[in-house]
C-alpha angles and dihedrals in degrees: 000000000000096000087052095047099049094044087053092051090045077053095047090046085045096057091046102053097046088044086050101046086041087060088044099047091038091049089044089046089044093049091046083043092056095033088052088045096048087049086052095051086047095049095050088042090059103042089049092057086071088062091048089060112046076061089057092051090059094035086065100043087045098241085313097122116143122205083262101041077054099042089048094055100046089047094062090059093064100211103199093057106038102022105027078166095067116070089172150018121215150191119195116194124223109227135174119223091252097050095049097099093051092051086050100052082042087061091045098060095043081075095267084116091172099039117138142143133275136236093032122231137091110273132182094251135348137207097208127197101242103160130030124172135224083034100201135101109358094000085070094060089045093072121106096017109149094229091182092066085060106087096211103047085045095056084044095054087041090068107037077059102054095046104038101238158062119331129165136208132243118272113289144151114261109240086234088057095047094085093042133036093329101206125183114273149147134204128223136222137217116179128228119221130190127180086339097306131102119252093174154270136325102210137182129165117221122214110221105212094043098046087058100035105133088018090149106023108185094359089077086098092050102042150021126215126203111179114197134189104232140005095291132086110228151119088246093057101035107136094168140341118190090210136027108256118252135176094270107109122215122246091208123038133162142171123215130165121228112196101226111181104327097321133092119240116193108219117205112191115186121178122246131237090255100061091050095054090043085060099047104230089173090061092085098055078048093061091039095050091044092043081058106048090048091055096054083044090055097047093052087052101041085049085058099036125029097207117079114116099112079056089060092051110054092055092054086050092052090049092044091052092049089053090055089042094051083050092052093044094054088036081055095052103046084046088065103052120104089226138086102255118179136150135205142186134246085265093053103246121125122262098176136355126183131239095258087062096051091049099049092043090039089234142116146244093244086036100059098031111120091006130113134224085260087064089052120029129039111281093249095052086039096056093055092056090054091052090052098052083038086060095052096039080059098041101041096210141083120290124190110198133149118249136194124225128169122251127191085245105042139315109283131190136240135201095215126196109206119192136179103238098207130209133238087277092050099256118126117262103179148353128251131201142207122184131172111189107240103176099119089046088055087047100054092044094066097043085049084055092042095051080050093054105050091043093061088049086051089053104052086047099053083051097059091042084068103039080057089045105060090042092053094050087049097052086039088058101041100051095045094063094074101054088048092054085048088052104037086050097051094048089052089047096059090051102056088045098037106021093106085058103047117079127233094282098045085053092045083045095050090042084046084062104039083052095048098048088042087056094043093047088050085055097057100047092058082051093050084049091047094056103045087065101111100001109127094317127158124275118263119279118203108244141163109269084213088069096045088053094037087058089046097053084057102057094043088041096113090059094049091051096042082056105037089240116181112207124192132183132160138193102354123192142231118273134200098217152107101279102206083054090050085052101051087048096058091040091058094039085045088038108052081042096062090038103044079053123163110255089216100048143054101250105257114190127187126192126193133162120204116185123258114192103287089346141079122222118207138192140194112193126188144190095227142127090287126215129256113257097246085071095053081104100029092061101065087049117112113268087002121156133184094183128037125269091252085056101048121001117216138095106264097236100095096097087047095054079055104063108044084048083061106040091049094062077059085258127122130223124221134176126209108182130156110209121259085014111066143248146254125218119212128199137160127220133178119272114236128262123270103270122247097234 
């Protein structure tokens, strides 16, 4: 009887103990499983933001983004050391058949001067790769590949398009990776809408290996990690594994799905052989081994002596005492987590919470036991929470959902994790819960999409201040010419009638006036001119900058007589521009150098061009009287002087006027100038297209 008893009580304390250390290995192998879950949504997140700017870069400029606007961007990002993942960023351009050899010739004359597009053949409609950045080594090659012949990555950028965001494509291998170490990878797309329409595609392949590198970080010797594209498990399908396989089998696997843009991942988690030995799986077979050798021990005692009971009952004290241990350790550790921790049982009612629940619900542990969330929360919050552990009970795997819970100082609002906690048998015996509250990232989500908002509205109005603007200043300056003739004639007219019967200062007074309206209808003219700049003119021709400046020289030939100038210009190149507005550039920059001329020297002016990319840069340098450098900016500001009128005539908005004739050929305009000595303008234009024949 003895002997029975005691064995029963080595079993109990066995049971126990396994049942004990299997809650504490599956609760340890659920949190890494979260925690591991939770990295991998913040690494794709934030890989995916990269992909959202460069949206917003071509949101702000309208779809106007040139390869080094592009290239400039994307090299601000500095993607080997922030984004590994990413060996490339990328733009594909969305393009109709009929409009295929303009966008060619387009890339053409943006420097690619090879560029074509592959494969070959005439298709209905094509999403070209236009932009790729860094554009060196594969990159390189990737240029020009029609993405939109290729069925998978269609049907990827299909339905980008359709919602709006983000969507990946199946595993595959990158063409850049298929020479050297090809590894398993996918690439994401992001459309780029204008006006409603599509202009075409954000893209950025991921490499897998390299996106999740560190995944796990420490827990590599906890846990194992196999992500798979699609539902099923196999080589074939193999997207990352964090280890080599090996015999060993795992005590603890499990399969969960992860929706990644669009498309379904299978996760398989399998514990590692150092969880299992923190959490002393061996401990149970211990007490066992040892339960049983006591009891043959006290049987052979109790065979010899007849008197052992205090002996009995001590141990089941001792046992009693471990079991309680084993509970405190598990409640401390739960207690000194930062989240909300709680479990429930199949009825409903609570079986633990942790002191973070108790502090946020203003409860307590003797207080909820036994209780459920309609003892707790309002019905209508209550009922939420049912549905949602209904939802994982059916479902028998894990489910992450926000969910909503009133505070004395507010609702606030939780990113729970819900999991099944199965049995022995493998049944689920309970529910367990992990909630982090995320109410001030939501928050700040939607202020973050309200500033965005606004600033857009402030855009397009600006946009359409200026539009105003410039019509305004053209119609201003129009209408006021013919009230300053009526006024200058009439002044003249009454010279030349009444001229013998004024006295000195009636004639000074009517030449005052004829002066004054001359100079004021000077000044309207350069602001008509100013504002004609970029109002319904003809598209860019591609001409021969020599012939620009040779056609100035002669108009501005009397001036350089009159000072002796000498102008020299050599190998000049061809341009993409308006040529009556190339002209009007050089005649200002040639213009001001001969008249801010040094009182002490002859004007000598030198003009060069060096290529930029897909630009030239040109500069006119002079000899002349040079600027300080506080008006390197001033100057280029609409009716804007540094001298007097009886020192140098003119109305100060010929700078101006170049640089809106610049800037509008997408170029920018620069002086770099030391006083007494002279100065030299600098200004970029676009190079011309490659020629036809």
């Amino acid at each position: 009887m003895v002997l029975a008893l005691s064995l029963g009580l080595s079993a109990f304390a066995w049971q126990e103990s396994r049942r004990a250390v299997d809650h504490h290995l599956n609760s340890e192998f659920n949190a890494l499983i979260q925690e591991t879950r939770r990295k991998l949504d913040e690494r794709i997140t934030d890989y995916t933001q990269v992909l959202r700017g460069v949206t917003g870069l071509f949101a702000a400029a309208e779809g106007r983004v040139s390869r080094d606007d592009f290239r400039r961007y994307v090299t601000t990002l500095e993607l080997d050391l922030h984004y590994p993942a990413l060996p490339a960023v990328a733009f594909a351009r969305h393009v109709r058949a009929q409009d295929l050899d303009g966008f060619i010739d387009e890339m053409r004359r943006s420097g690619i001067e090879d560029f074509s597009v592959r494969p070959p053949g005439r298709r209905d409609a094509y999403v070209i790769n236009a932009f790729s950045e860094p554009f060196v080594g594969g990159n390189v090659k990737a240029l020009g590949y029609d993405m939109w012949q290729d069925a998978d990555r269609r049907a990827t950028m299909e339905r980008a398009a359709a919602s709006g965001q983000p969507m990946i494509t199946r595993r595959i291998t990158l063409r850049i990776d298929e020479t050297v170490n090809p590894v398993p990878a996918f690439i994401m797309y992001l459309p780029v809408t204008m006006n409603g329409e599509i202009l075409g595609y954000v893209l950025s392949p991921f490499r897998m290996p390299t996106l999740l590198q560190d995944l796990l970080g420490r827990n590599d010797e906890f846990l194992s990690l196999a992500i798979h594209d699609g539902a099923e498990a196999t080589p074939d399908t193999l997207f990352y594994r964090s280890r080599p396989e090996d015999n060993a089998t795992p005590r603890l696997v499990t399969r969960q799905t992860l929706e990644v843009g669009g498309r379904r991942w299978t996760l398989e988690f399998s514990s590692r052989p150092g969880l299992e030995a923190a959490a002393e799986i061996g401990r149970p077979w211990l007490v066992l081994g040892l339960g049983v050798a006591f009891s043959l021990l006290l049987f052979g005692i109790t065979w010899s002596l007849s008197r052992v009971t205090d002996r009995a009952e001590a141990i089941a004290d001792e046992k009693t005492r471990s079991l309680r241990e084993n509970q405190s350790l598990l409640q401390g550790i739960v207690d000194n987590s930062s989240a909300v921790i709680f479990v429930k049982g199949l009825d409903g009612r609570f079986l633990l919470v942790n002191s973070v629940y108790e502090t946020l619900f203003k409860v307590t542990k003797a207080d909820i036991y036994g209780k459920t969330d309609f003892d707790i929360f309002p019905r209508e919050v209550a009922e939420i929470f049912v549905e949602n552990d209904r939802k994982v009970l059916d479902g028998g795997a894990a489910l992450t959902i926000e969910e909503e819970a009133p505070h004395p100082d507010g609702t606030r609002t939780y990113l729970t994790v819900k999991f099944p906690i199965p049995g022995i048998d493998g049944v689920p015996i309970a529910i367990c819960g992990i909630a982090t509250d995320i109410t001030e990232h939501k928050t700040a989500t939607a202020r973050m999409a309200e500033i965005n908002s606004r600033l857009e509205s402030q855009a397009e109005q600006l946009r359409r201040s200026n539009a105003e603007l410039e019509q305004f200043a053209y119609v201003a300056s129009h209408d006021l010419q013919e009230p300053l003739r009526m006024i200058s004639s009439y002044a003249q007219l009454i010279s030349r009638r009444y001229g013998d019967t004024l006295d000195r200062d009636g004639q000074d007074f009517i030449a005052f006036m004829v002066e004054g309206a001359s100079r004021m209808q000077a000044m309207i003219l350069d602001l008509l001119e100013f504002s004609r700049i970029g109002r319904r003119e003809d598209q860019p021709t591609d001409i021969n900058a020599a012939d620009g400046v040779a056609a100035t020289l002669r108009n501005l030939s009397s001036a350089i007589q009159k000072t002796g100038a000498a102008v020299e210009y050599h190998d000049m190149p061809h341009i993409r521009v308006r040529s009556h507005q190339f002209l009007a550039l050089m005649q200002n920059l040639i213009g001001n150098a001969v008249k801010y001329r040094h009182p002490g020297r002859p004007p000598a002016i030198r003009i060069t061009a060096r290529r930029d990319g897909g630009m030239w840069e040109f500069a006119v340098t002079d000899n002349g009287i040079g600027i300080q450098p506080q008006y390197f900016e001033r100057i280029f500001l609409i009716f804007q002087r540094l001298h007097t009128r009886d020192k140098y005539e003119g109305s100060g908005i010929g700078l101006a006027i170049c640089k809106k004739i610049v800037e509008h050929h997408g170029g920018r305009i620069w002086v770099e100038s030391v006083p007494d000595q002279g100065s030299t303008f600098r200004f970029t234009l676009p190079a011309a297209g490659e020629s036809d024949g």
